[in-house]
NURO-328398 format. One line per 8 residues: their letters; for each residue x, y, z of N, C-alpha, C, CB. Coordinates in Angstrom, 1 decimal, decimal comma, always signed. Each point is the difference from the previous one (the first is absolute). Glycine has a CB too. Example, Ala and Ser with C-alpha at 12.3 -4.5 7.8 and 13.67 -1.06 7.14 Angstrom:
% NURO-328398
AS) +13,2 -5,7 +7,8 -0,9 +1,2 +0,0 +0,9 +1,2 +0,0 -1,9 -1,2 +1,2  +1,5 +2,3 -1,9 +0,9 +1,1 +0,0 -0,8 +1,1 +0,8 +1,2 -0,6 -2,2
***
This chain:
% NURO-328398
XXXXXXXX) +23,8 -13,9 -19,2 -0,7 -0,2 +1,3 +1,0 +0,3 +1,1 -1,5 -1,8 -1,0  +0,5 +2,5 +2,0 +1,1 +0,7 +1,2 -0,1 -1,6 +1,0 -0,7 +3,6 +0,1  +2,5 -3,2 +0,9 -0,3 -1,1 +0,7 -0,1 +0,6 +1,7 +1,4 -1,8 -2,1  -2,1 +1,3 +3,0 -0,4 +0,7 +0,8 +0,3 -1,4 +1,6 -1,9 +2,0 -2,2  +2,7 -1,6 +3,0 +0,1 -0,5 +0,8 -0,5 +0,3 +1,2 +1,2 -0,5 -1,3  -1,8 -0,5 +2,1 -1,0 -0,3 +1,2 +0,4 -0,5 +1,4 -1,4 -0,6 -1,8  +1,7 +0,7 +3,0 +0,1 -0,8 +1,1 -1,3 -0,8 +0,3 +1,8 +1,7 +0,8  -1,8 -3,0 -0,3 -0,7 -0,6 +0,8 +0,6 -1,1 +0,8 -1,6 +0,8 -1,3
XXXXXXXX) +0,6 -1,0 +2,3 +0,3 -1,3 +1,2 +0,4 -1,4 -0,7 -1,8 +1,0 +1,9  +2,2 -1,3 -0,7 +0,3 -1,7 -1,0 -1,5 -0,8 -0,2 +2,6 -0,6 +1,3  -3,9 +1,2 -0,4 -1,0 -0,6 -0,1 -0,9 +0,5 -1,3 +0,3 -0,4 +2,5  +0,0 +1,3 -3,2 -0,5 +0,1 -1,5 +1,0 -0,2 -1,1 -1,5 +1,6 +0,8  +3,0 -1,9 -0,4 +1,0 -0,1 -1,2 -0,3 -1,8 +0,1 +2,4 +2,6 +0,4  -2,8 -3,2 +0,7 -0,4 -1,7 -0,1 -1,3 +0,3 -0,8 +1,0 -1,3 +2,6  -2,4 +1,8 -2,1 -1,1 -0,1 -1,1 +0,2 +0,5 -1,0 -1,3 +0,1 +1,2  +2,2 +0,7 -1,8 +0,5 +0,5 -1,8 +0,7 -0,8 -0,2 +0,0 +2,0 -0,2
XXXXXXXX) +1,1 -2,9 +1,0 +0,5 -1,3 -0,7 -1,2 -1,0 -0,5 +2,1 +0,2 +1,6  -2,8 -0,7 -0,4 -1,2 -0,6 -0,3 -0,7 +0,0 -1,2 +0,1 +0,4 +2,0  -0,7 +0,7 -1,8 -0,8 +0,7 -1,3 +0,9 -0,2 -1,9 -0,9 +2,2 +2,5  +1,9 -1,9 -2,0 +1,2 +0,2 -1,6 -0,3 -2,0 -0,3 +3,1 +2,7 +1,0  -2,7 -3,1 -0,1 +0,1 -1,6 -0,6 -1,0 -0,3 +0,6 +2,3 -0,7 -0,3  -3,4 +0,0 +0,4 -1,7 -0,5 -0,4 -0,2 +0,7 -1,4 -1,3 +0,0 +2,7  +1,2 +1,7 -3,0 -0,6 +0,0 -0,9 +1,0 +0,2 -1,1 -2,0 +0,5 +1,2  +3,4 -1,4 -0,7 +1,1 +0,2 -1,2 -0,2 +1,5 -0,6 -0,2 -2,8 -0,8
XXXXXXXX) +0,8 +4,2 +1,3 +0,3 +0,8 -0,2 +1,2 +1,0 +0,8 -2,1 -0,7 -1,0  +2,7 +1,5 +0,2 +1,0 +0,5 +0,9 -1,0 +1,0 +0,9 +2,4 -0,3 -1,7  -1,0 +0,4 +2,8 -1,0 +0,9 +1,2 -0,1 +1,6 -0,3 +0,8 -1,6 +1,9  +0,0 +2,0 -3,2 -0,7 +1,3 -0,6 -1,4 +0,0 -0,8 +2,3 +0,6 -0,1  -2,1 -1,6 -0,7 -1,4 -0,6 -0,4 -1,5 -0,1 +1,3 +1,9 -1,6 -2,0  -1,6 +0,9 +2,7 -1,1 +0,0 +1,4 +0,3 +1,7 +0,5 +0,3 -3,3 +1,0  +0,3 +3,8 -0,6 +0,3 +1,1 +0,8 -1,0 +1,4 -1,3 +3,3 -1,3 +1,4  -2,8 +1,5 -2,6 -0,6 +0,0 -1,4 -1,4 +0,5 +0,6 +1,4 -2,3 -1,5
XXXXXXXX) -2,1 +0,3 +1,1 -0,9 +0,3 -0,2 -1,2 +0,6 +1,4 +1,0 -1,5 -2,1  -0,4 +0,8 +3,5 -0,6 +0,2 +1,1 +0,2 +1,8 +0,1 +0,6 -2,9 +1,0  +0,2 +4,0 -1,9 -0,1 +1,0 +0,4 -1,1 +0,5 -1,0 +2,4 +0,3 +1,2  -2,9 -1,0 -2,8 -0,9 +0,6 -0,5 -1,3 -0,4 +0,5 +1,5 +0,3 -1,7  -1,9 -1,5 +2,3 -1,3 -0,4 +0,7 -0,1 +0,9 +1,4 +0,1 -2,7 -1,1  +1,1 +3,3 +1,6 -0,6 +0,9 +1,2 -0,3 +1,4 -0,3 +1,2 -1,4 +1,5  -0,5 +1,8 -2,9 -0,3 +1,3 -1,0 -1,3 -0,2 -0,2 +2,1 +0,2 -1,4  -2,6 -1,4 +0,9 -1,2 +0,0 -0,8 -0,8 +0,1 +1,0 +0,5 -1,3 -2,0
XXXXXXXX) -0,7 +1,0 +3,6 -0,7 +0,1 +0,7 -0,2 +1,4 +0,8 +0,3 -2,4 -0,1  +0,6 +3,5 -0,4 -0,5 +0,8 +0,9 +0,0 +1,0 -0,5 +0,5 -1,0 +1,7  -1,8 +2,0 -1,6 -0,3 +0,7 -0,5 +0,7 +1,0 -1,0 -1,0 -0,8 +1,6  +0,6 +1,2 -2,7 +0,7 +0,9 -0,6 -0,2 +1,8 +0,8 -0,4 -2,0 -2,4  +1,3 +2,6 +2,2 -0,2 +1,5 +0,1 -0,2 +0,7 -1,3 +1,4 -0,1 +2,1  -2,5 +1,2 -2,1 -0,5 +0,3 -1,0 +1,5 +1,0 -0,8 -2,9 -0,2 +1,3  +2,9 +0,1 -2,6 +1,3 +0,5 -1,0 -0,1 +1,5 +0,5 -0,1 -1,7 -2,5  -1,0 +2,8 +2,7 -0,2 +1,2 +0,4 +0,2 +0,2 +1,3 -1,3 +0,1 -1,8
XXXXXXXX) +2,0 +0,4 +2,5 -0,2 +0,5 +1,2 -0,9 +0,8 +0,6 +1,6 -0,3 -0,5  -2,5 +0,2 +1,5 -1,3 +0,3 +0,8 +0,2 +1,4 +0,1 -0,5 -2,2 +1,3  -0,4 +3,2 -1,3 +0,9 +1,5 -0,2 -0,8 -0,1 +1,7 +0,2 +1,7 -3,3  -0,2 -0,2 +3,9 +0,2 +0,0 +1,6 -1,6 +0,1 +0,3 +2,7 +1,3 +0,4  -3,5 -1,0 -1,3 -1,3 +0,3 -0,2 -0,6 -2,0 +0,4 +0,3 +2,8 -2,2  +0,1 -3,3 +1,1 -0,5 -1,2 -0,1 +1,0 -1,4 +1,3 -0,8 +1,1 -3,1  +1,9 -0,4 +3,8 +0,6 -0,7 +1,3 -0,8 +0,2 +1,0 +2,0 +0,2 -0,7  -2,5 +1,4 +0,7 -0,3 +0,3 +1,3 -1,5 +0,2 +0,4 +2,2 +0,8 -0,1
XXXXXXXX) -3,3 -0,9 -1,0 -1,0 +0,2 -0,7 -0,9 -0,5 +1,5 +0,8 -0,4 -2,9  -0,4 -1,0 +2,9 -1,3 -0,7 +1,5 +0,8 +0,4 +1,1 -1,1 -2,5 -0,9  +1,9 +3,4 +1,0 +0,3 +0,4 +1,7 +0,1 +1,2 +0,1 +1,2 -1,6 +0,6  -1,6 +2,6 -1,4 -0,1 +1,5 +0,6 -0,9 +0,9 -1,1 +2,5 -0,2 +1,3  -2,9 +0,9 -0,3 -1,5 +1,1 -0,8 -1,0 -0,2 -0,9 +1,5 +1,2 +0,0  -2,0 -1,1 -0,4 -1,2 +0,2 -0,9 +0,3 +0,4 -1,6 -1,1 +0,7 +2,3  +0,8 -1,8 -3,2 +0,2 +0,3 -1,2 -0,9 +0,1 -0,8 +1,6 -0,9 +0,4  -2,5 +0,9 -0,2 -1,5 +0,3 -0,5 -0,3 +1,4 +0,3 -0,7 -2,4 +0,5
XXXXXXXX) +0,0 +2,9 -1,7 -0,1 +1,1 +0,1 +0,6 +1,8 -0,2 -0,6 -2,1 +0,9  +0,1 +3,0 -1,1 +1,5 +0,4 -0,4 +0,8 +0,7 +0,6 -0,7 -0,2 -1,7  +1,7 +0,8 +0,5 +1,5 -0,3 +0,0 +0,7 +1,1 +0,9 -0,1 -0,9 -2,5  -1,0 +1,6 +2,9 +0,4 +1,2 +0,8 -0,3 +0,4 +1,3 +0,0 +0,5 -1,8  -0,4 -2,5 +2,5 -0,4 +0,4 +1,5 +0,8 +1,0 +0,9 -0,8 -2,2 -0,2  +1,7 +2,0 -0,1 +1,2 +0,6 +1,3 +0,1 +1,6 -0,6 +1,8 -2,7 +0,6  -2,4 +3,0 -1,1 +0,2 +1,2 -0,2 -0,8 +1,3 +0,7 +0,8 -1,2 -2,0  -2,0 +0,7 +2,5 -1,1 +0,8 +1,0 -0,1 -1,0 +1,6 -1,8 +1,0 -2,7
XXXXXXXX) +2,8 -1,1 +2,8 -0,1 -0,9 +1,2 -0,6 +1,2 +1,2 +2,3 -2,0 -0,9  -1,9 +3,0 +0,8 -0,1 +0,8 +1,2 -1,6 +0,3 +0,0 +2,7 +1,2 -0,2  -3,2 -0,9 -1,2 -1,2 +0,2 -0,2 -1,2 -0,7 +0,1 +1,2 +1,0 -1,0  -0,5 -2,4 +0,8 -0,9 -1,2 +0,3 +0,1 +0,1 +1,4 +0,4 -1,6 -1,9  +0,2 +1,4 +2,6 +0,6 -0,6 +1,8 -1,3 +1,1 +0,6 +3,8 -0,4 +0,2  -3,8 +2,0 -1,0 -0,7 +0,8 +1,1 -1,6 -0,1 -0,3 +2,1 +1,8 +0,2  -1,8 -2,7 -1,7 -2,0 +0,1 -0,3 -0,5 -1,1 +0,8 -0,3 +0,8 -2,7  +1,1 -1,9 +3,3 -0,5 -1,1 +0,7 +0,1 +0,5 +0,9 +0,4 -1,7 -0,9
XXXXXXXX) +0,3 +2,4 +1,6 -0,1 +0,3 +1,6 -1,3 +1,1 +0,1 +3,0 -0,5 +0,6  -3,2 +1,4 -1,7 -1,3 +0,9 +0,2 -0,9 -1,2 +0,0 +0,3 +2,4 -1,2  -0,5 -3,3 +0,2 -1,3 -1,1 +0,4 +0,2 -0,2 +1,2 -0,4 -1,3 -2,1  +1,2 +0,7 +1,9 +0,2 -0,7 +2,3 -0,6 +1,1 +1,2 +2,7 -1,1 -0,4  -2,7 +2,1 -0,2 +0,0 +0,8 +1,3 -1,4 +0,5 -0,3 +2,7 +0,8 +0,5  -3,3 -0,6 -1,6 -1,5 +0,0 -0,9 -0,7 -0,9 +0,7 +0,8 +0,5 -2,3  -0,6 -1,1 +2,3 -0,3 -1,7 +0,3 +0,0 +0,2 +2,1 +1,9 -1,6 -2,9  -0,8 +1,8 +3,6 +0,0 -0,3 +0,8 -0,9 +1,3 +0,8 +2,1 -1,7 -0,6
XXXXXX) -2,4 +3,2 -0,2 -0,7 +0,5 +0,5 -1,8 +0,0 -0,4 +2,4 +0,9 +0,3  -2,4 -1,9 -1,4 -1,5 +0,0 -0,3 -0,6 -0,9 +1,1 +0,2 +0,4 -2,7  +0,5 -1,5 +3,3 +0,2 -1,0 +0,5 -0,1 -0,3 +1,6 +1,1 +0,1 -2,2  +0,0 +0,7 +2,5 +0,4 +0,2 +1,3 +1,3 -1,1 +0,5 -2,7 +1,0 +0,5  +2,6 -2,2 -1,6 +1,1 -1,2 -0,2 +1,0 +0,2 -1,3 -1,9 -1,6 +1,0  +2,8 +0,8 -0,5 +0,5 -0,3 -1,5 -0,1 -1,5 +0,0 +1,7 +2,1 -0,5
***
């Protein structure tokens, strides 16, 4: 077992005195177990790492759909602007 040394105030080295003698244990024993009950409370991180798809997924572009939007961008941009202008001359609005 590794041994691992800590600073604190005199106002938690008095409650880890405290704590060691009420429940008659040393203060590595309290110190111990108070670090596995704050382990056990907080969340685990998943063993796999999130690849950049699944980090960045709810904050940018469109994943639905397919795989080759960006590849007629220019072709798309000019077939919406003929509707628009289709539109704004059948119309007299847009």
């Amino acid at each position: 077992m590794s041994t691992i040394t800590f600073r604190c105030g005199p106002e938690l080295e008095s409650e880890l005195e405290r704590l060691s003698k009420a429940e008659k244990k040393s203060k590595t024993e309290v110190i111990r177990e108070a670090l596995k009950d704050y382990a056990a409370s907080r969340p685990r991180r998943a063993a796999k790492p999130k690849s950049a798809y699944e980090a960045l997924k709810d904050y940018i572009g469109i994943w639905d759909g397919p795989g080759n939007l960006s590849e007629n961008t220019g072709k798309t941009f000019k077939k919406i602007m003929g509707e628009i202008l289709d539109e704004k001359e059948r119309t007299g609005r847009l």
